[in-house]
N, C-alpha and C positions, 0 to 999 in steps of 0.2 A: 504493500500500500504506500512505500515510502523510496526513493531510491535514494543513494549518497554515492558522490562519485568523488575520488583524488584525483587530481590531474598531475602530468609530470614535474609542476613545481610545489605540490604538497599540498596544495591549496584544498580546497571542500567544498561539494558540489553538492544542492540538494534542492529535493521537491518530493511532492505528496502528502501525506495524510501526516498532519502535526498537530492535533487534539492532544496533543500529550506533552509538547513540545522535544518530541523526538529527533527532530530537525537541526535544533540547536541555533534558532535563531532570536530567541527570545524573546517570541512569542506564541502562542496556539493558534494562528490559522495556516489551514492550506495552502501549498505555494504550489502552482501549476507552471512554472518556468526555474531552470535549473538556477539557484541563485547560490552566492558563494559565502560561508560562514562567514563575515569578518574578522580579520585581526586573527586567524589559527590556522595553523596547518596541522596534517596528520598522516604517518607513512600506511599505516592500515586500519579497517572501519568493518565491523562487525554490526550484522542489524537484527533487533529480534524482533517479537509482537507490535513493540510501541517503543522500544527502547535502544538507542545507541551507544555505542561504544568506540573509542577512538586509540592509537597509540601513535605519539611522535618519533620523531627522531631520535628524542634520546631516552626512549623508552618508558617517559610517561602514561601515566593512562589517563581520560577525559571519559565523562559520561553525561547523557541528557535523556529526558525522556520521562516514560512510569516510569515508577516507582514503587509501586503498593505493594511487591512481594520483595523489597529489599532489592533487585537485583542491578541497580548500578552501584552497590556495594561501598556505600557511603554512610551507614548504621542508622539509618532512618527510613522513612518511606512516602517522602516527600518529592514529589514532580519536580524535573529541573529541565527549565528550557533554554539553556546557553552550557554549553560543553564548559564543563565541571573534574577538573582534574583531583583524582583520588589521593589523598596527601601520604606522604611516605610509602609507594609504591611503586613499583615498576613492571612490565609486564613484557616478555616479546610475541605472546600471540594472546588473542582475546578468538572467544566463542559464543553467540548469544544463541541459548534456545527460545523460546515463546517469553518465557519471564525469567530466566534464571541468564546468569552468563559463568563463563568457563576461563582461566585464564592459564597461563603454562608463563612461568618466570625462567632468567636465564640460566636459572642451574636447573630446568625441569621438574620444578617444585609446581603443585595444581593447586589455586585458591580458589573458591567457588562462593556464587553468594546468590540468591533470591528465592524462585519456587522449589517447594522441593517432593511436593505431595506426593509424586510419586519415585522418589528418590534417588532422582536424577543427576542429583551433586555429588553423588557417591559417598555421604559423611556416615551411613551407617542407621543412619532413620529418615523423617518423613516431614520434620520441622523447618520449615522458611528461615531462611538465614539473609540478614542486612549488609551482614560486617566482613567483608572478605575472611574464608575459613579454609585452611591446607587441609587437603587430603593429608592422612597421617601416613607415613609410611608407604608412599606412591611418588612416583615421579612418569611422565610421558613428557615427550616431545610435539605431541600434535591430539588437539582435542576437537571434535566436530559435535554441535548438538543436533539432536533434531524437534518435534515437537516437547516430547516427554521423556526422551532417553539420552544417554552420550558414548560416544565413543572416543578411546582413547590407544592412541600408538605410542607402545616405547623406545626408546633409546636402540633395541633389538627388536624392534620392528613388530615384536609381540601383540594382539588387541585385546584391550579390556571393554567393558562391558560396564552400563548402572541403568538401573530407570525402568519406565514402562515399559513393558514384552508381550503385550496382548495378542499382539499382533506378529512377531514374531521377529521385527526387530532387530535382536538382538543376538541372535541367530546361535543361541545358548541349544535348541533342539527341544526348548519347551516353550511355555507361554506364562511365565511365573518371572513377575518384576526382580527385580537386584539391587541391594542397597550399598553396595561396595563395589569398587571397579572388581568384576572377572573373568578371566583370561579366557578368550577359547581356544579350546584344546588345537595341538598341531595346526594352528594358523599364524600366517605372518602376512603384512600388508603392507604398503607405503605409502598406499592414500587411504582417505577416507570421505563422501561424503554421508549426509542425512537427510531425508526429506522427511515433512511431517513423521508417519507412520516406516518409514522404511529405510534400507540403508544398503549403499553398494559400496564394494572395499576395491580397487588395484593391487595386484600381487607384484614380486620382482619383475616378472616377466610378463606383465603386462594384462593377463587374467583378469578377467571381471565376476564375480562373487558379490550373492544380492542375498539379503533377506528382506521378511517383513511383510505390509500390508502391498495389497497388488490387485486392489480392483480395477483399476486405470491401465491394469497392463506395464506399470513403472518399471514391475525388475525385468522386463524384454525376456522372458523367458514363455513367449507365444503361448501364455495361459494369464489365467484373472484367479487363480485358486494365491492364499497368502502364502507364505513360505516360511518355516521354521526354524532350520537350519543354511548354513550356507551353500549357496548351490548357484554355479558354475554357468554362465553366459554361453551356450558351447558357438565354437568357432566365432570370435568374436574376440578382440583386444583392443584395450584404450590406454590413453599415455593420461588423459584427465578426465574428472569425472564430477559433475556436479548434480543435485538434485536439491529440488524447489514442490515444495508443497507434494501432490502425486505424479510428478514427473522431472523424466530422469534426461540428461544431458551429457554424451561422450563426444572425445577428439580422441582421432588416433590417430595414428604416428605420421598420419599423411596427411594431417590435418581438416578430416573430414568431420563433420557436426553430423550424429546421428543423437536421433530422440526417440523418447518413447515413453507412454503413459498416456493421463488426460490431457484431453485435447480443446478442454472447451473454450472457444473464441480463438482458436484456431492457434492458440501460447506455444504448440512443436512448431510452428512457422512452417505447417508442410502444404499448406492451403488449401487445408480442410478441414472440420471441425470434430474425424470422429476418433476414436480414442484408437490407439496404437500400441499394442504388445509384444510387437519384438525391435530391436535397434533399428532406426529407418533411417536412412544418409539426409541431411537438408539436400535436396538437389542446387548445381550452379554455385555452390555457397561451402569456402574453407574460412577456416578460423587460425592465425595462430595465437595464442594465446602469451601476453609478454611474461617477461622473466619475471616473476616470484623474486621480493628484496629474499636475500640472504642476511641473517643475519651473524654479524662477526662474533667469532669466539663461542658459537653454537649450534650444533647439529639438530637439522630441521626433518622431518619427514622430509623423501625425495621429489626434487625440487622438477618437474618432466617441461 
């Protein structure tokens, strides 16, 4: 409902839906033309529900937006509609799911703060948190939420697991939520994204691996049934992978855009409205997607 863009000189680009003052402009109406925060810049820009999140150059964090479940992690739950820098902290990647956000500091350390009902933060229960709160005893390199769950990669490439699983998510082989990140068994990944209800992983070699909800046809596996465990895109390889709501977005290594999921108002760009279940190429249309900042003196999930 909102979009935020960086441009190549840091600067911040934004429009849509700012009831919330999620925009960060300082004030709550909608803006229907891309307008630029004044006076801030920011190297990357996380968006959930209603709420933003910003990190600079030198690894500060900014937030605006809701606030009612805590989660721009400022220990109150107070609206803030001008980017709001978190005092004594730092961050090199942020992750926002609907109301919670996810952050990964430079020694791999996970602070987590807002909704947590369904125990999504991975702290071990099911209480809302304001106040930025470490996972105890966890460290990952790369966090991705989705509506109600998160996934997390480590250092060794490892994936952990927390949150909702109704739907299969999580791709544990059952449908019973997780209140601590948990590993699954004999998998490794490099990417990760989330969409609402579902989640597709990248392996070394390029392998596509879906679980979750799949009435849209999201995990492209030419069926609408959910899927519980992880399972396998056959014949099919992407370099990136992103997912938005019930539908899913690959580039691969030739820089071709294939979609697949819901289709309503025509959001795969294939110029048609009806829903699509396996990987479909945008016709006439490559992407390449620019470099991913690296950041110095810290190993990231791999950078495609």
């Amino acid at each position: 409902m909102s979009t935020v863009l960086i441009d190549e000189n840091q600067d911040v680009w934004v429009c849509g839906f700012n009831v919330y003052g999620g925009l960060g402009l300082g004030h709550n109406n909608d803006i229907y033309i891309f307008t630029k925060i004044p006076d801030f810049k920011a190297i990357s820009v996380s968006c959930g529900g209603y709420h933003t999140v910003f990190i600079t150059e030198n690894y500060d964090v900014y937030v605006c937006g809701y606030n009612f479940y805590g989660q721009l992690g400022l220990g109150n739950r107070e609206n803030v509609d001008i980017p709001t820098k978190i005092p004594n902290f730092k961050a090199i990647s942020a992750s926002c799911g609907t109301n919670c956000t996810i952050f990964i500091t430079e020694n791999y350390d996970v602070y987590v703060c807002g909704y947590n009902r369904y125990n999504q933060l991975g702290l071990g229960h099911d209480i809302n948190v304001n106040t930025l709160t470490k996972i105890p005893d966890f460290k990952a390199i790369l966090a991705y939420c989705g509506n109600f769950h998160t996934v997390f990669i480590t250092e060794d490439y490892d994936v952990y697991v927390c949150g909702y699983n109704k739907d299969g998510q999580l791709g544990l082989g059952n449908f019973y939520d997780v209140d601590k990140p948990t590993k699954i068994i004999d998998f490794k990944a490099i990417s990760v994204s989330c969409g609402d209800f579902h989640t597709v992983f990248i392996t070394e070699n390029y392998d596509v691996y879906v679980c979750g909800y799949n009435k849209g046809g999201q995990l492209g596996l030419n069926h609408i049934e959910n899927v519980y465990t992880l399972t396998k895109i056959p014949n099919f390889k992407a370099v990136s992978v992103l997912c938005k709501n019930n539908s899913t977005i690959f580039i691969n290594k030739n820089e071709g855009v294939y979609v697949c999921g819901y289709n309503k108002d025509s959001r795969l760009g294939l110029g048609h409205e009806e829903d699509v279940n396996t990987p479909t190429k945008i016709p006439d249309f490559n992407f390449k997607p620019l470099q991913k900042r690296r950041f110095s003196n810290t190993k990231s999930a791999r950078n495609i």
